[in-house]
N, CA and C of each residue as an Amber inpcrd file, in Angstrom:
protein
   345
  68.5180000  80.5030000  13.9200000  67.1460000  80.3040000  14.3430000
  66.6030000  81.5080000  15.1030000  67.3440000  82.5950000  16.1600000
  67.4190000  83.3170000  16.7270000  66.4980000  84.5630000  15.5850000
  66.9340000  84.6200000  14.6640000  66.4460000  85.9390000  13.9910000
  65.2550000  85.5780000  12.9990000  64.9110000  84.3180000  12.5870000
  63.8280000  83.8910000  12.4300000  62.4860000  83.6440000  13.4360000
  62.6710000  83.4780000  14.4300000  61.7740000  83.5510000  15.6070000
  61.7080000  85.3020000  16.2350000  62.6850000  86.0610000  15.9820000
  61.9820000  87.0610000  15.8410000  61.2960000  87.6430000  14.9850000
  61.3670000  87.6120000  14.1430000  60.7500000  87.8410000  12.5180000
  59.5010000  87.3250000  12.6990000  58.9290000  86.3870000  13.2890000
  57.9420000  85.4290000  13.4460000  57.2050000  86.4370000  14.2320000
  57.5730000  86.7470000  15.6910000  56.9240000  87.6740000  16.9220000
  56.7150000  88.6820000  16.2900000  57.5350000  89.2290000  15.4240000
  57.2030000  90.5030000  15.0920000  55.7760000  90.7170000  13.8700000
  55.6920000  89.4350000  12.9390000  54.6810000  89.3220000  12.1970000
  53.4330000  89.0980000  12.7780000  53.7480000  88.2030000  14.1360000
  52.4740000  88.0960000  14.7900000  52.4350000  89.2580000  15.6260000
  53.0840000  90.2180000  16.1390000  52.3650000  91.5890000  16.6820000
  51.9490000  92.1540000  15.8170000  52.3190000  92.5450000  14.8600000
  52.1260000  93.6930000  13.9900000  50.5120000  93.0740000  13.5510000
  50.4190000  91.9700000  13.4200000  48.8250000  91.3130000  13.1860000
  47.7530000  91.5160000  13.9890000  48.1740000  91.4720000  15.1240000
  47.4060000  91.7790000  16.2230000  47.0800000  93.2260000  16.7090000
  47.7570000  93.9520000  16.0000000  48.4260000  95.4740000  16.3130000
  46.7260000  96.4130000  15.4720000  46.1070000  96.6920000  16.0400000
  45.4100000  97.6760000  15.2210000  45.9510000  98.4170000  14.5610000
  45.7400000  98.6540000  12.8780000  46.4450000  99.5140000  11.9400000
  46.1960000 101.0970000  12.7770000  46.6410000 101.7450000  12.8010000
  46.8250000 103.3250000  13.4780000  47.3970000 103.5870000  14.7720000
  47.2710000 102.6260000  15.5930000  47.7070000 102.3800000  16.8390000
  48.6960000 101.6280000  17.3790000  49.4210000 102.5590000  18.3080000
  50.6620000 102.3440000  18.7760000  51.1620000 101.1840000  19.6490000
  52.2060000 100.3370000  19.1510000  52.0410000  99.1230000  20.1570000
  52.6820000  99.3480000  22.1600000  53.0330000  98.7370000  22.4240000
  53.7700000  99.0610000  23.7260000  55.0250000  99.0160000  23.8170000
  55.7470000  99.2830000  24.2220000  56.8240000  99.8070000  24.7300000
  57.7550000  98.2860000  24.4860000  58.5780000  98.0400000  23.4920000
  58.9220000  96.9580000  23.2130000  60.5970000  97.2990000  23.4230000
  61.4440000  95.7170000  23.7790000  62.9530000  95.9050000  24.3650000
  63.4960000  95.7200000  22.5580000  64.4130000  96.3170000  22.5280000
  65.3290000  96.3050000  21.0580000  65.4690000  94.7500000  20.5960000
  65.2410000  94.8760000  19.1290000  66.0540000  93.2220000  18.8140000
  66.7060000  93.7100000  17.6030000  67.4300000  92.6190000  16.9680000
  68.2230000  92.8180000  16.3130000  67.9540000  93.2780000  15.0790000
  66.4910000  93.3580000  14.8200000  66.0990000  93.7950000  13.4540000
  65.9510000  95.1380000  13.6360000  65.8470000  95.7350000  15.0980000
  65.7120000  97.2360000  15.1600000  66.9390000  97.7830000  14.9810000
  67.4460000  96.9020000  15.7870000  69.2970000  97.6170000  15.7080000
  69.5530000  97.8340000  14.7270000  69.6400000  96.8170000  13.6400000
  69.9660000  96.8720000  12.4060000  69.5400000  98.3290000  11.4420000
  68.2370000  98.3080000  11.6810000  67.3420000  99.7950000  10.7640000
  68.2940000 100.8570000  11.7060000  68.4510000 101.2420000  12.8810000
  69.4020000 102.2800000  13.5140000  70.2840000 102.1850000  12.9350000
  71.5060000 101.2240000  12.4510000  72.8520000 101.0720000  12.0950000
  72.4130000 101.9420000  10.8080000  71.3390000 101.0960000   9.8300000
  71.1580000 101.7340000   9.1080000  71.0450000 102.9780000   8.4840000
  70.6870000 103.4480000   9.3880000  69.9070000 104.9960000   9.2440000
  70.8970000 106.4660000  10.3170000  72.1860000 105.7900000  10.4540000
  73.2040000 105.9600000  11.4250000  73.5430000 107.4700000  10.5070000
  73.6970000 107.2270000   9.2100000  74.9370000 108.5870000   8.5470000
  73.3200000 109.7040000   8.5430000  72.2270000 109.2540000   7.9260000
  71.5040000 110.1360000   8.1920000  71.0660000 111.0430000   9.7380000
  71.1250000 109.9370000  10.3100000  70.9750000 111.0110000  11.9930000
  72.2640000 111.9510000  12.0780000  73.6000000 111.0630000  12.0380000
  74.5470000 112.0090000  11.6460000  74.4190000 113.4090000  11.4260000
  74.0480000 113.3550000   9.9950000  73.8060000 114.7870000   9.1700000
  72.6820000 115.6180000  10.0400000  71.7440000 114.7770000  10.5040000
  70.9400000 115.9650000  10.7680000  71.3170000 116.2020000  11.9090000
  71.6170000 116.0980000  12.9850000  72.3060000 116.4220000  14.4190000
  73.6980000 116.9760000  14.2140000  74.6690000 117.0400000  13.0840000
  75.4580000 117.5840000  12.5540000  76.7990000 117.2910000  13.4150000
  77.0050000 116.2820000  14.2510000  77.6650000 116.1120000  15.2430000
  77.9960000 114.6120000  15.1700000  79.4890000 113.8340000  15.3750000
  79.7870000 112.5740000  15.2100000  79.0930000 111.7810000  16.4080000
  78.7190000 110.6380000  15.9960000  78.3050000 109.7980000  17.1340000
  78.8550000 109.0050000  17.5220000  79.8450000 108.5680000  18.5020000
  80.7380000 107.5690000  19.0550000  79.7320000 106.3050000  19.4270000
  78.9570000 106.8180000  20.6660000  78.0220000 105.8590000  21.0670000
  76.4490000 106.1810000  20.4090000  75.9630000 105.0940000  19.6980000
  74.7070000 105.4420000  18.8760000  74.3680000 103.7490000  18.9080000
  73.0390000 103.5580000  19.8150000  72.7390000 102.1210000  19.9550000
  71.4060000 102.4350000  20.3420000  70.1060000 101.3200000  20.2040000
  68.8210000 101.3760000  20.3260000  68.7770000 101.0400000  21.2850000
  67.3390000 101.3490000  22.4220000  67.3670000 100.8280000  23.4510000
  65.9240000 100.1360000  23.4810000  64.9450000 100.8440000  23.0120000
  63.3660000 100.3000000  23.4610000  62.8700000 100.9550000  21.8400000
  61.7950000 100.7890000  21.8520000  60.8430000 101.1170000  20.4520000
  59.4970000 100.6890000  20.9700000  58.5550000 101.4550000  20.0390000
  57.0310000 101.2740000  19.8720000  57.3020000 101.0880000  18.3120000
  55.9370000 100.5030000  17.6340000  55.4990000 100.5840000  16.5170000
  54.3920000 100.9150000  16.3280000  54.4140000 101.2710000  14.9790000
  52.9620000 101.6100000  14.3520000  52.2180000 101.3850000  13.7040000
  51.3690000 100.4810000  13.0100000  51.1860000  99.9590000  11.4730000
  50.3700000 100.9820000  10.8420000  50.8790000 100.8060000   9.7980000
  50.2780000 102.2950000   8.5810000  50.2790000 101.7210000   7.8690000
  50.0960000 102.4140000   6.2540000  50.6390000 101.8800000   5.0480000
  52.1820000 101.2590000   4.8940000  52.3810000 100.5430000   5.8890000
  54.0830000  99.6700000   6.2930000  54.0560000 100.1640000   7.5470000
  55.2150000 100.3390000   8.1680000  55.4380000 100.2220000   9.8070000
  55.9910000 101.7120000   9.9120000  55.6530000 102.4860000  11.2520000
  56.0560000 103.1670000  11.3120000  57.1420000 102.7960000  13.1140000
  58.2810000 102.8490000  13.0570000  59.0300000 102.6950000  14.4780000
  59.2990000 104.1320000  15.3350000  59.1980000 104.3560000  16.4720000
  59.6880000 105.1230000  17.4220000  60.8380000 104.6300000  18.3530000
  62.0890000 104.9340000  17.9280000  62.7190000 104.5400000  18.7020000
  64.0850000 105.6090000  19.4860000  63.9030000 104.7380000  20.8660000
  65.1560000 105.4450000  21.9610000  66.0910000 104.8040000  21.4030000
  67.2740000 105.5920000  20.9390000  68.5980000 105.7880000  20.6090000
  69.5130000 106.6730000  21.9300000  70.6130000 105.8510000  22.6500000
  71.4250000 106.5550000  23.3650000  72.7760000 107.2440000  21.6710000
  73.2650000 108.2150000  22.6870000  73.9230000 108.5800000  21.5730000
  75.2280000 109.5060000  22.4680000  75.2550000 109.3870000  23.3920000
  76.3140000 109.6250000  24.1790000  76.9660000 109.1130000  25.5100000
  77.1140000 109.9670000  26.3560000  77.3000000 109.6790000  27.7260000
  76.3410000 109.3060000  28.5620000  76.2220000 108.7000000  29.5940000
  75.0820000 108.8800000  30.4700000  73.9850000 109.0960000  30.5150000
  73.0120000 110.6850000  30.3030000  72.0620000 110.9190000  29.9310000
  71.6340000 111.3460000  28.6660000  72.3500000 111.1150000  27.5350000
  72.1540000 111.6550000  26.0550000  71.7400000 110.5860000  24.9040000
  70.6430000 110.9220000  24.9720000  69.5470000 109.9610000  23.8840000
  68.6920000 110.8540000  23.2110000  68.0850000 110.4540000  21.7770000
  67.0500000 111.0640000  20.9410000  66.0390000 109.6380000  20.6820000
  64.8390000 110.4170000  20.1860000  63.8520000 109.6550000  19.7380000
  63.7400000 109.4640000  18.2540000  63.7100000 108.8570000  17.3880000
  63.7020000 109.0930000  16.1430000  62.2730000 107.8440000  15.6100000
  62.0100000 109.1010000  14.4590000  60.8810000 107.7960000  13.9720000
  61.1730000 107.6800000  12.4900000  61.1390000 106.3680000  12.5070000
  61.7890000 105.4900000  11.1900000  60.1550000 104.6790000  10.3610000
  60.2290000 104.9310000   8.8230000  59.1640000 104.5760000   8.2550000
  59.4480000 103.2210000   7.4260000  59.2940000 102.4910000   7.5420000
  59.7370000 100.8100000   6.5240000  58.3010000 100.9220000   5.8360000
  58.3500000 100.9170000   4.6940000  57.4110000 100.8170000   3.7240000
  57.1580000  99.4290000   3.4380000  56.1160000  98.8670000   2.9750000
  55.2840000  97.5110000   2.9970000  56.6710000  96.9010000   1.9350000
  56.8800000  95.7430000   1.9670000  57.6050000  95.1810000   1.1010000
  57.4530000  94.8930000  -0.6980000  56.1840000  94.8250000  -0.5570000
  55.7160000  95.5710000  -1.8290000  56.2050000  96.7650000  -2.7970000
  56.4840000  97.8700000  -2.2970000  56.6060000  99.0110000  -2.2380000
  58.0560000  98.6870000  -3.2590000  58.3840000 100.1540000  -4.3140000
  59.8920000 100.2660000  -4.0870000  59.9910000 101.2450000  -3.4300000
  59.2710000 101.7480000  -1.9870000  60.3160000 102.9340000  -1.3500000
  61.4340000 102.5550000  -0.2330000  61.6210000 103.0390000   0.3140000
  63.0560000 103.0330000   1.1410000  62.6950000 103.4410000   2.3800000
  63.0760000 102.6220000   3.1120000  63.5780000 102.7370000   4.7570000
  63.4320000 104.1200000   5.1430000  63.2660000 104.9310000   5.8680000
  63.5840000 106.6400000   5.7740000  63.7430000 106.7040000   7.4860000
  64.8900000 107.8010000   7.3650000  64.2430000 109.1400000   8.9970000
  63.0140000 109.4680000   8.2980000  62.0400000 110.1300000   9.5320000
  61.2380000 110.5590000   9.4090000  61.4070000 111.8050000  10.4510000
  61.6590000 111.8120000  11.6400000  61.7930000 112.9690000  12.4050000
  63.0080000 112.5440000  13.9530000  63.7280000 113.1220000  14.3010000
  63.9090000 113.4460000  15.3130000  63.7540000 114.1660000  16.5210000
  63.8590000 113.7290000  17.7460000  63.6150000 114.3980000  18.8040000
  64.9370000 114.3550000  19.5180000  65.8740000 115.8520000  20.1300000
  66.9600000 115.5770000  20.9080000  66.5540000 115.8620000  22.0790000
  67.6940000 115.7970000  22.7820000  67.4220000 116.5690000  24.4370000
  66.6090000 115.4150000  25.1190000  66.4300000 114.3310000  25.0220000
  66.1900000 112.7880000  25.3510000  66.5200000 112.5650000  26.5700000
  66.0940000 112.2840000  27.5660000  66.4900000 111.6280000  28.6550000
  65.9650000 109.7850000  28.7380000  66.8410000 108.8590000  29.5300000
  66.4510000 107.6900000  29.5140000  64.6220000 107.6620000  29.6530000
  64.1520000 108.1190000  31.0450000  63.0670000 107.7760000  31.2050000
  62.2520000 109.1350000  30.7410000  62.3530000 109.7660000  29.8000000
  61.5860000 109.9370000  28.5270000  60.4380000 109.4100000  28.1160000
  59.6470000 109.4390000  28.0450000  58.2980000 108.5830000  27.2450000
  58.7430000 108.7700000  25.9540000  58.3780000 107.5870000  25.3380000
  58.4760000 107.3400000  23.9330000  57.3790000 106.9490000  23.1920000
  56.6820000 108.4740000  22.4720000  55.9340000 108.2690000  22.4730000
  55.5220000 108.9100000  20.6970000  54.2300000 108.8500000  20.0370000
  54.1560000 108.9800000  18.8860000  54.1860000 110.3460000  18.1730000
  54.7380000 110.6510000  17.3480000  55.6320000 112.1110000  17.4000000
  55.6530000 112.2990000  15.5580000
């Protein structure tokens, strides 16, 4: 029931969400985690470096032609996090999940912001 009631919140923000504009500063759920796990070997490659610790912490969204996410990823020790923005195409669509860009050199209280 847990991941259906988010699925739910998330249909009703994104509704409420003006298409172009960025929502607020939202805590991770499991559907974000999931797109990070996802999209794990690609950050990989492009940071070129193994990731032991690689977990989401907060996100914004975006609505576009599908969703666009900004999200804080820790990815090491203590102070080592990136921003990455992830594109989910309308379900419609056949495109694919994608990176879209990274940001390193991340600190926790970082603004996360549209990039």
């Amino acid at each position: 029931m847990g991941k259906q009631r988010e699925r739910q919140r998330e249909t009703t923000r994104m509704a409420s969400q003006i298409p172009g504009g960025t929502s607020g500063m939202e805590a991770t759920t499991s559907d974000i985690q999931a797109i990070v796990q996802l999209l794990k070997n690609s950050v990989v490659e492009k940071l070129n470096r193994p990731l032991h610790v690689y977990h989401a912490i907060s996100y914004r969204s975006q609505v576009v032609a599908g969703m666009n996410y900004f999200i804080k990823v820790v990815i090491g020790d203590a102070d080592d996090y990136i921003h990455i923005r992830v594109f989910q195409p309308l379900p419609s669509s056949d495109a694919k999940l994608s990176l879209e860009k990274i940001q390193t050199n991340k600190k926790l209280f970082d603004e996360l912001e549209n990039f």
